[in-house]
C-alpha positions, 0 to 999 in steps of 0.5 A: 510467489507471494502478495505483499499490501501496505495499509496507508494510515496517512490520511487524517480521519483513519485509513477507512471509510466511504470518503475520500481525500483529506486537505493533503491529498491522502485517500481512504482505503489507500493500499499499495499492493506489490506481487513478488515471484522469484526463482534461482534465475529471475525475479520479477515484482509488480506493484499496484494501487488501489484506494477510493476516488481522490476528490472530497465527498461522503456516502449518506445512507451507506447502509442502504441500497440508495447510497447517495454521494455528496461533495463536501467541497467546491470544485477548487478545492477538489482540483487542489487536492487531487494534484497532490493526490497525483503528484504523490503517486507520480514522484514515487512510481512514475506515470499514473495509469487511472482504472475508475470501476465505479458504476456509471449507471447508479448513484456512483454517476456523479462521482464518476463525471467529475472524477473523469473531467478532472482527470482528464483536465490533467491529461491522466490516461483514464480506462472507465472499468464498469464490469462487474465482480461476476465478469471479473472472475468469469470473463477476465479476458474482457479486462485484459483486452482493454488494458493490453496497451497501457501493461506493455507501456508500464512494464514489470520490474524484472532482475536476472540474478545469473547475469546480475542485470536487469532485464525489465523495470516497471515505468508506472502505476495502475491506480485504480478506484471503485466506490468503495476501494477493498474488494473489486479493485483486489480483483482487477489487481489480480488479472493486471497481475496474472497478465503481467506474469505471463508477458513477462515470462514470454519476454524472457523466453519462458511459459507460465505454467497451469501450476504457477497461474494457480499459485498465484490466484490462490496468494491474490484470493487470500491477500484480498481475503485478508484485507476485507477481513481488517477492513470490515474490523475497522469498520466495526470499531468505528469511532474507537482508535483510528487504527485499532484493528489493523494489526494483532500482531507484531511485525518485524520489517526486513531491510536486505541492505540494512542487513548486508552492511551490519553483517559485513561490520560484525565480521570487522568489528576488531578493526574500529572498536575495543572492549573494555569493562566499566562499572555502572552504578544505578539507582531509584527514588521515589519521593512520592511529593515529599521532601527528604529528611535523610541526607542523600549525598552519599547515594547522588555521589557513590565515593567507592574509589574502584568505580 
């Protein structure tokens, strides 16, 4: 059982902030999240979006509690760059399923309105989430109950590793946005996700256990509590390198295929290569902004006649 988030560094200004999209369509605090759960029969995979409100805008005093949003571009412009935003997301995971948690009855209105009427415009099923991290955690049903509908609509991939089939294949996304996309919608992730699991075992005859539901609390918690950790490091370094803190250390990517095809070549490398010894001969000069006096035939064409 485990949570994979991918970080998107594609929008211009950095992958952080109290912002929204840039001129081609790419959001702040962008991350595609994906649960994995697997076992000797089945292997299930479900992934999520979460990011902030795809029009162009800005937070002044974001320090304060009287945040106040501002729209730095025209309504065209907004429209232009939240169909590339869809577009995108559209070609890559199939129907868009829209969650806007931000709050309806504060500063967050406005965003809220014109968020919904573009949205909508586009025909973008859309569910207005205003619940707040105390319900998320101690009421979850209350989420649930609203999203039932679109969860059965969008599926799960689901693979049956005995009979090499798949049994279930996730059709959409949820994309989902508060004011600022890190810590709640990382909450609402994880009771899409817990709902997920258990309609997909019961579709195929199977009951998520106590054990498993705690597991895969417990993978969301630190998965959400380690992307607060970079946001809040790139936040500090802001105005250093748009990146800088995302990652201390190296990662090495895995690509299952990439590695099937290379092992398969190794075991016939005798049937389209051969060896052979060669000698290489190699050499270094610095001439630090000076002509040489030394002639250097002999170093620029090695005359041993064995090489």
């Amino acid at each position: 059982v485990t949570v994979i988030s991918r970080i998107s560094c594609a929008k211009s200004t950095g992958p952080f902030g109290l912002t929204g999209v840039d001129e081609d369509g790419f959001a702040s605090n962008y991350i595609e999240s994906e649960f994995l759960l697997y076992n000797k029969n089945h292997f299930l995979a479900y992934t999520q979006i979460r990011g902030n409100v795809p029009l162009f805008f800005e937070v002044e005093n974001a320090l304060l509690s009287n945040k106040k949003v501002v729209f730095t571009k025209n309504d065209e412009m907004n429209e232009v760059a939240l169909d590339k935003h869809m577009e995108s997301m559209m070609l890559k995971h199939g129907n868009v399923y829209v969650i806007n948690a931000l709050n309806n009855k504060t500063n967050e209105e406005a965003l809220s309105n014109k968020y919904k009427q573009l949205v909508s415009k586009r025909g973008i099923p859309m569910f207005n989430i205003d619940i707040s991290r105390d319900s998320l955690k101690n009421s979850p049903h209350k989420l649930s109950y609203q999203l039932k509908d679109a969860i059965l609509e969008i599926g799960a991939l689901c693979y049956d590793i005995k009979k090499k089939v798949y049994v279930g294949k996730q059709l959409g996304i949820f994309r989902i946005n508060t004011l600022n996309s890190i810590e709640k919608p990382g909450l609402i992730e994880k009771v899409i996700s817990r709902d997920v699991i258990e309609l997909s075992l019961k579709e195929i005859g199977k009951v998520a256990s106590n054990d498993l539901i705690l597991k895969h609390d417990l993978v969301w918690d630190e998965n959400n509590a380690a992307l607060l950790t970079v946001y809040e490091k790139s936040s500090r370094r802001h105005g250093k390198k748009a990146f800088e803190g995302i990652s201390n250390t190296s990662v090495t990517l895995h690509d299952p295929i990439h590695d099937y095809i290379s092992m398969e070549l190794g075991k016939r490398r005798g049937e389209y290569s051969s060896n052979s010894e060669i000698s290489i001969f190699t050499g270094s000069f610095n001439v630090n902004a000076e002509m040489s006096e030394q002639d250097i035939n002999s170093w620029i064409f090695p005359t041993d006649e064995s090489n």
